[in-house]
C-alpha distance (Angstrom), angle and dihedral (degrees) to the residues before:
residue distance angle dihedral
X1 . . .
X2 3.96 . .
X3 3.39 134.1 .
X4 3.71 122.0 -107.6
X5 3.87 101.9 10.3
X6 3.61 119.9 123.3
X7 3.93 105.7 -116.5
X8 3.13 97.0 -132.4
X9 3.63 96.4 74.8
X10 3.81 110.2 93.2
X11 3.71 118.7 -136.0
X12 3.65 95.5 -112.9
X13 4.21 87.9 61.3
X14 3.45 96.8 45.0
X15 4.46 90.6 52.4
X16 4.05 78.4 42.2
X17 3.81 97.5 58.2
X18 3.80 98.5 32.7
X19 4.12 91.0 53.6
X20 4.02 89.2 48.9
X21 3.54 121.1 105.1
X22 4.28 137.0 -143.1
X23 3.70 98.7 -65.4
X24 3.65 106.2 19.1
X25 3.62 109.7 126.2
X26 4.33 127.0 -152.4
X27 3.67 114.6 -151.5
X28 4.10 115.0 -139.5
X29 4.12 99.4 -146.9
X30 3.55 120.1 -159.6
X31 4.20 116.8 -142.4
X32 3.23 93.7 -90.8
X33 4.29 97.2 55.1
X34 3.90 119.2 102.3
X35 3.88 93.9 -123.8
X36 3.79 99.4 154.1
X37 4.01 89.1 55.6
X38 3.62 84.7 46.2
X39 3.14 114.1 39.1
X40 4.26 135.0 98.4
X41 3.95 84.7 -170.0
X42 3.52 127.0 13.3
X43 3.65 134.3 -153.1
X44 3.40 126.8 -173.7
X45 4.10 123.0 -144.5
X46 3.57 101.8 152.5
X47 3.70 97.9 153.9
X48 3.93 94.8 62.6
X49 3.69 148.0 65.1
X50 3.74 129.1 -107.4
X51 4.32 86.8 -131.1
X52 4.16 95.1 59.2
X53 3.86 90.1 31.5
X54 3.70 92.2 56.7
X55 3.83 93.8 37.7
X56 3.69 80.2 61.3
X57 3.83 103.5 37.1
X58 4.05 88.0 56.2
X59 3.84 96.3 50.9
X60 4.54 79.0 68.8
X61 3.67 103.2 23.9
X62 3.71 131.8 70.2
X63 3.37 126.0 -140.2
X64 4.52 117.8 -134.8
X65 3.61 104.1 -99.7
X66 4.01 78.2 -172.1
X67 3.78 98.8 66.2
X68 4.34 118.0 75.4
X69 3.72 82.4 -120.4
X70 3.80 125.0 5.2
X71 3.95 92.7 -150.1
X72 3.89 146.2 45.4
X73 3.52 131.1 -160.6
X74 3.93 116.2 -159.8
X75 3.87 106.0 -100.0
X76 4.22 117.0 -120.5
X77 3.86 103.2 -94.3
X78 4.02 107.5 -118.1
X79 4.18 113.2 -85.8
X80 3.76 89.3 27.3
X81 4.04 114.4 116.4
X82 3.72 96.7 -164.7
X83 4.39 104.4 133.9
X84 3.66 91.9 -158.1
X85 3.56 98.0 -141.7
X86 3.68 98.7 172.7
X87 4.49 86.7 77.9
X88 3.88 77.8 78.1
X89 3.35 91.2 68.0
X90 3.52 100.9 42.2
X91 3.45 90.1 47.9
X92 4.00 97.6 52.2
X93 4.18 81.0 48.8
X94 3.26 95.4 56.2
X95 3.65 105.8 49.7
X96 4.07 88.1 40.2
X97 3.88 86.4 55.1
X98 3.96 94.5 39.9
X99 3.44 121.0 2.8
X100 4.05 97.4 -114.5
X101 4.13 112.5 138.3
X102 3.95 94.9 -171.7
X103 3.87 106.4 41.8
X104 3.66 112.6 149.0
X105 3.26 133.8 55.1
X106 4.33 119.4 -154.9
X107 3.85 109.4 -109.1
X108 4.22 118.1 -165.1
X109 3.89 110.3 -117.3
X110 3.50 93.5 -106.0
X111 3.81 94.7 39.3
X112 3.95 82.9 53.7
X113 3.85 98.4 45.2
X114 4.07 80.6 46.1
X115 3.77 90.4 58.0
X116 3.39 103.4 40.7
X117 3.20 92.0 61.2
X118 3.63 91.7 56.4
X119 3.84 90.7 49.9
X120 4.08 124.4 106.3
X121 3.61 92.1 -112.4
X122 3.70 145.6 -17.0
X123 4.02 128.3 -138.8
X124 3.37 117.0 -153.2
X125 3.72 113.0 -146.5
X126 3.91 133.9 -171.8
X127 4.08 84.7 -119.4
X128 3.80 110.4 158.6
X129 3.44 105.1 -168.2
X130 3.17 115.8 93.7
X131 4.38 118.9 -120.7
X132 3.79 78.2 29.8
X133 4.22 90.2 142.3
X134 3.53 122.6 116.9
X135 3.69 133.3 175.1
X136 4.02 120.5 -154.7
X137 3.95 119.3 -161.5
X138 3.65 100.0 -148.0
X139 4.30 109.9 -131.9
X140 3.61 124.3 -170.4
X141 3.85 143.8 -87.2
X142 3.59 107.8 -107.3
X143 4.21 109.7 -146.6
X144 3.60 97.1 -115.5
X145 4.29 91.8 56.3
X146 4.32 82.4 54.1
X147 3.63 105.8 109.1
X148 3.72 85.8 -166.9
X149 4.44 84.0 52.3
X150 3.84 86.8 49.9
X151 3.79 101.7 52.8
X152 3.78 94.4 49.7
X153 3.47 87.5 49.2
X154 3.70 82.7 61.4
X155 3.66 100.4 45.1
X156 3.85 82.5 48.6
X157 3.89 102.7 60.4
C-alpha cells in the first residue's frame, strides 16, 4: 500500500503512467470501445467508470500545458442523437485538476480509433455511456509543483 494514491488505481496503471513520457497520451474507453484491437498496452478496469477513474487519474497525472488542448473526446458520428452529457464531467474534472477551460478537442471515429492506437496505453472501463472515450496527452511536472523540489528548498534556506 502507498500513501496518497487513490485505490482505485490498479498497479498496472499506476507503472503505466509513471513510465510515460511528455506527449504520450492514455485513452479512457468506455464498454463499448474495441481496446484489445487497439491497444499497444492494455489495462483492464471493467468494474468502473471513466468519471471516478479520471477524477482519480488527474489527482497523479499532468495534463500538456504545451498542446492547444491536452484531450479529445470522439465526436458524435452524423444522424446519431446521442447529447453526450458525460463531456460535462470531464470538462468540470479537468479544469478542477488543472485550470484549463477549453480541453478537448473533437476527433472523427476513425481519426479516434486511428489515435488510440497510437497512444501509450488504453484502459478499458465498464463506461456505459455511450461517446464515453477520452484521450489525455500527458505534460510535465514543472520543479516548483515537486513536493519533493519544495522541501529541499526548505532544508536549503
Amino acid at each position: 500500500m502507498l500513501k496518497n494514491i487513490p485505490a482505485i488505481i490498479p498497479p498496472e496503471l499506476l507503472k503505466m503512467m509513471s513510465e510515460m513520457g511528455h506527449g504520450d497520451e492514455l485513452v479512457l474507453a468506455d464498454g463499448n470501445f474495441p481496446a484489445a484491437s487497439h491497444a499497444q498496452r492494455l489495462i483492464r478496469c471493467d468494474a468502473l467508470g471513466t468519471v471516478e477513474l479520471l477524477d482519480a487519474i488527474l489527482s497523479l497525472y499532468p495534463l500538456d500545458t504545451y498542446a492547444e488542448r491536452p484531450a479529445a473526446v470522439m465526436q458524435v458520428v452524423k444522424g446519431d442523437q446521442v447529447v453526450p452529457i458525460i463531456w460535462e464531467d470531464y470538462r468540470r474534472l479537468i479544469l478542477d485538476h488543472e485550470g484549463i477551460t477549453d480541453a478537448f478537442d473533437q476527433e472523427e471515429r476513425f481519426a479516434f480509433y486511428e489515435r488510440a492506437s497510437r497512444a501509450y496505453v488504453i484502459i478499458a472501463t465498464g463506461e456505459r455511456a455511450q461517446y464515453a472515450n477520452l484521450i489525455l496527452k500527458k505534460g510535465v511536472i514543472f520543479p516548483d509543483t515537486d513536493p519533493y523540489s519544495q522541501a529541499k528548498k526548505l532544508e536549503l534556506n
